[in-house]
Backbone bond lengths (Angstrom), bond angles and torsions (degrees), N, CA, C in turn:
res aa  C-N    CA-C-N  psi(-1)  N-CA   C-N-CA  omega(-1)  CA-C   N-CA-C  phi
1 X - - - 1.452 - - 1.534 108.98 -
2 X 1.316 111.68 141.85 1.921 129.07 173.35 1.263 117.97 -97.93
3 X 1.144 122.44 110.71 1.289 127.07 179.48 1.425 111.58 -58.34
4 X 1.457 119.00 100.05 1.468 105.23 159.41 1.303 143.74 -90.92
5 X 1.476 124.96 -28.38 1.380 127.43 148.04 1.650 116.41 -116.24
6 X 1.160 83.83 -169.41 2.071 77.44 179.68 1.767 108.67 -49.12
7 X 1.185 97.28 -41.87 1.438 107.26 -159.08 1.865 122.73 -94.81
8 X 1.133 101.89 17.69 1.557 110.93 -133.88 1.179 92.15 -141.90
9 X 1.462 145.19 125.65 1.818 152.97 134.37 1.295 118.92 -115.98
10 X 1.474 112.26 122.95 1.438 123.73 -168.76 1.302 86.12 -143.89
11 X 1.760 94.32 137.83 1.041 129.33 169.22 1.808 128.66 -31.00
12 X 1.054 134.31 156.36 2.319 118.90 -175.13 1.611 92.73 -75.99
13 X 1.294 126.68 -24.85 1.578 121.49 -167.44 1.413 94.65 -63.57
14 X 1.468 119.73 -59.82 1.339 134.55 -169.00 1.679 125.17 -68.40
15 X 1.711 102.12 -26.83 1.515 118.02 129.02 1.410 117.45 8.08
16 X 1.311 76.56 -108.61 1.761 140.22 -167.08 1.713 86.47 -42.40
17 X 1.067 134.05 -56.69 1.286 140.13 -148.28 1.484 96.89 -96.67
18 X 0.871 136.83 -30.30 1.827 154.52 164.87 1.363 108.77 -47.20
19 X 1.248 118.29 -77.45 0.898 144.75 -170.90 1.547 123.41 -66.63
20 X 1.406 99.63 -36.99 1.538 97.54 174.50 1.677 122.60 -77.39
21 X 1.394 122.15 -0.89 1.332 118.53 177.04 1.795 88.01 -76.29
22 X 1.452 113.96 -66.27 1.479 138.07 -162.38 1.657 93.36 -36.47
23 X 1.293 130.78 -53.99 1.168 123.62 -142.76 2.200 89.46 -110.18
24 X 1.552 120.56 -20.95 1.457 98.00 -175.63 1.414 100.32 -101.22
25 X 1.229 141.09 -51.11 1.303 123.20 166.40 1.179 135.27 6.72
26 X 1.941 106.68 -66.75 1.514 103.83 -159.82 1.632 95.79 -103.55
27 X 1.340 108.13 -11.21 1.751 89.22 156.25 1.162 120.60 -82.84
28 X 1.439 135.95 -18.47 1.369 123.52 151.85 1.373 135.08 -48.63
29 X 1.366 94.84 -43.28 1.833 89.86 168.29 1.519 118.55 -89.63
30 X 1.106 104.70 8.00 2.012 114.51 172.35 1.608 72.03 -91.26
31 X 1.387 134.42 -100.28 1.537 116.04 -144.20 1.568 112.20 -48.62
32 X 1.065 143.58 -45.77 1.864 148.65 172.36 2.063 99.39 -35.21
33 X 1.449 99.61 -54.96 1.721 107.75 -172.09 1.747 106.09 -73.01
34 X 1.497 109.68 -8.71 1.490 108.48 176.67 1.500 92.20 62.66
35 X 1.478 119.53 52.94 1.613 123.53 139.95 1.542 107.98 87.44
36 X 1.717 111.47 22.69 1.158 116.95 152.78 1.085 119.18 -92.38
37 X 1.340 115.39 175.86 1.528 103.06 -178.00 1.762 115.12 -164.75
38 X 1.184 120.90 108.67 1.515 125.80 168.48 1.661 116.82 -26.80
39 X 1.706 108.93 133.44 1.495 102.27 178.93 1.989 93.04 -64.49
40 X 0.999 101.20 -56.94 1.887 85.36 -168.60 1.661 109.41 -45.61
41 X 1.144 106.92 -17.18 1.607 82.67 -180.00 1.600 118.80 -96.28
42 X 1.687 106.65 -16.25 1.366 120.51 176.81 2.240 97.80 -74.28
43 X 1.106 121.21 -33.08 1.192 120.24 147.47 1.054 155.66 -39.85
44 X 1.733 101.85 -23.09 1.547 132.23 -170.15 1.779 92.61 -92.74
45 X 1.423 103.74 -61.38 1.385 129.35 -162.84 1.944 96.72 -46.48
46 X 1.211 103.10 -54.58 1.565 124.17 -166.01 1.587 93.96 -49.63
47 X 2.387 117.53 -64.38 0.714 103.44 176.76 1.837 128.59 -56.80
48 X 0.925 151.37 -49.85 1.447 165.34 147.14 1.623 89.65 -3.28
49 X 1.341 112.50 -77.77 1.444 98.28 -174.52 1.099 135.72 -59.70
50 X 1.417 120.71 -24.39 1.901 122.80 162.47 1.147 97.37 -57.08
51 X 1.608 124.55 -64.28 1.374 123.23 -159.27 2.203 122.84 -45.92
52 X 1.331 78.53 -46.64 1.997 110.48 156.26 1.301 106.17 -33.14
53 X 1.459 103.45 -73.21 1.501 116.55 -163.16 1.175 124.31 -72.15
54 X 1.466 120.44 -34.71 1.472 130.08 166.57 1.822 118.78 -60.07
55 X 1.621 86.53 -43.43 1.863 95.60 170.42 1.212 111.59 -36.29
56 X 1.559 100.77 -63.94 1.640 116.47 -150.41 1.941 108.92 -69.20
57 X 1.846 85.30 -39.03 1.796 82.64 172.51 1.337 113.42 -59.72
58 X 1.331 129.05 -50.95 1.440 130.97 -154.91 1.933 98.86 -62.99
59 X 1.251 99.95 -57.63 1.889 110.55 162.88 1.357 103.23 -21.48
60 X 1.421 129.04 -68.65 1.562 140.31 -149.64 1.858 91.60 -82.44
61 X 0.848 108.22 -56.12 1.853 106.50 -179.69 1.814 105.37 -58.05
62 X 1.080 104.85 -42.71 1.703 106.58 166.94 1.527 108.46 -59.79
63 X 1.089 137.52 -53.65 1.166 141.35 -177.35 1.767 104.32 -61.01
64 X 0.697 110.64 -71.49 1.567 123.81 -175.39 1.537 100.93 -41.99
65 X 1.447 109.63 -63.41 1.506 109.50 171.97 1.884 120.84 -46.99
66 X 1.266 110.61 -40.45 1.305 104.11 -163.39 1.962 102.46 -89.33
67 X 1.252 108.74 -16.19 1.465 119.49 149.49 1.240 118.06 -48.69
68 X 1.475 112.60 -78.52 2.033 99.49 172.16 0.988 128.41 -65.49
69 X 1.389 106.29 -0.67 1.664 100.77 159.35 1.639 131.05 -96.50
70 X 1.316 90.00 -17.89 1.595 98.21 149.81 1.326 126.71 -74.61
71 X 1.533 114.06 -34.41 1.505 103.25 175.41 1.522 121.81 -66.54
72 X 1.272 108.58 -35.97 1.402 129.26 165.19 1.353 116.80 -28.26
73 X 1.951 107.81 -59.78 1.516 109.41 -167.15 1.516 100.13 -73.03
74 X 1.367 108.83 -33.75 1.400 114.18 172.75 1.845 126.66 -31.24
75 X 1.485 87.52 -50.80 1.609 105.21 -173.46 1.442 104.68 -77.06
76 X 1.331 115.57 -45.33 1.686 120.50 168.51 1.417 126.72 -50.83
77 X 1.276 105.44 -35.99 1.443 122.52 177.52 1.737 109.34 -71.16
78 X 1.204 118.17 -28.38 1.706 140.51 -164.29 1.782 85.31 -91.19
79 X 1.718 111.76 -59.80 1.434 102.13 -175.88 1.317 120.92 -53.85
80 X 1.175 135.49 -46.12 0.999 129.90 -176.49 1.758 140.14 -96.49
């Protein structure tokens, strides 16, 4: 599960589907304006990228975590 607001975990399918209005929209009308760009959509973009960035950290802390916990069983498995 992806954290989408404080309160909120939805599934990467549901992601994926979230995210892609937020993030193709206002680059569509940045390429149509020839690389201008609306504050609401430079707003959109901003949100999309926290949302991105928080994903990907929480992913990497999951990973990392389920690593020392493999090394762990590893060492337990050696202790005994």
């Amino acid at each position: 599960m992806i954290k989408w607001s404080y309160d909120e975990e939805i599934t990467a399918e549901e992601f994926i589907r979230r995210i892609q209005p937020i993030v193709c929209d206002p680059v569509s009308t940045l390429m149509e304006c020839d690389g201008d760009m609306w504050l609401s959509d430079y707003s959109k973009l901003v949100s999309a990228f926290w949302r991105l960035k928080n994903a990907v950290d929480n992913m990497d802390k999951e990973e990392d975590t389920l690593e020392m916990l493999s090394k762990m069983d590893e060492q337990n498995a050696w202790d005994e």
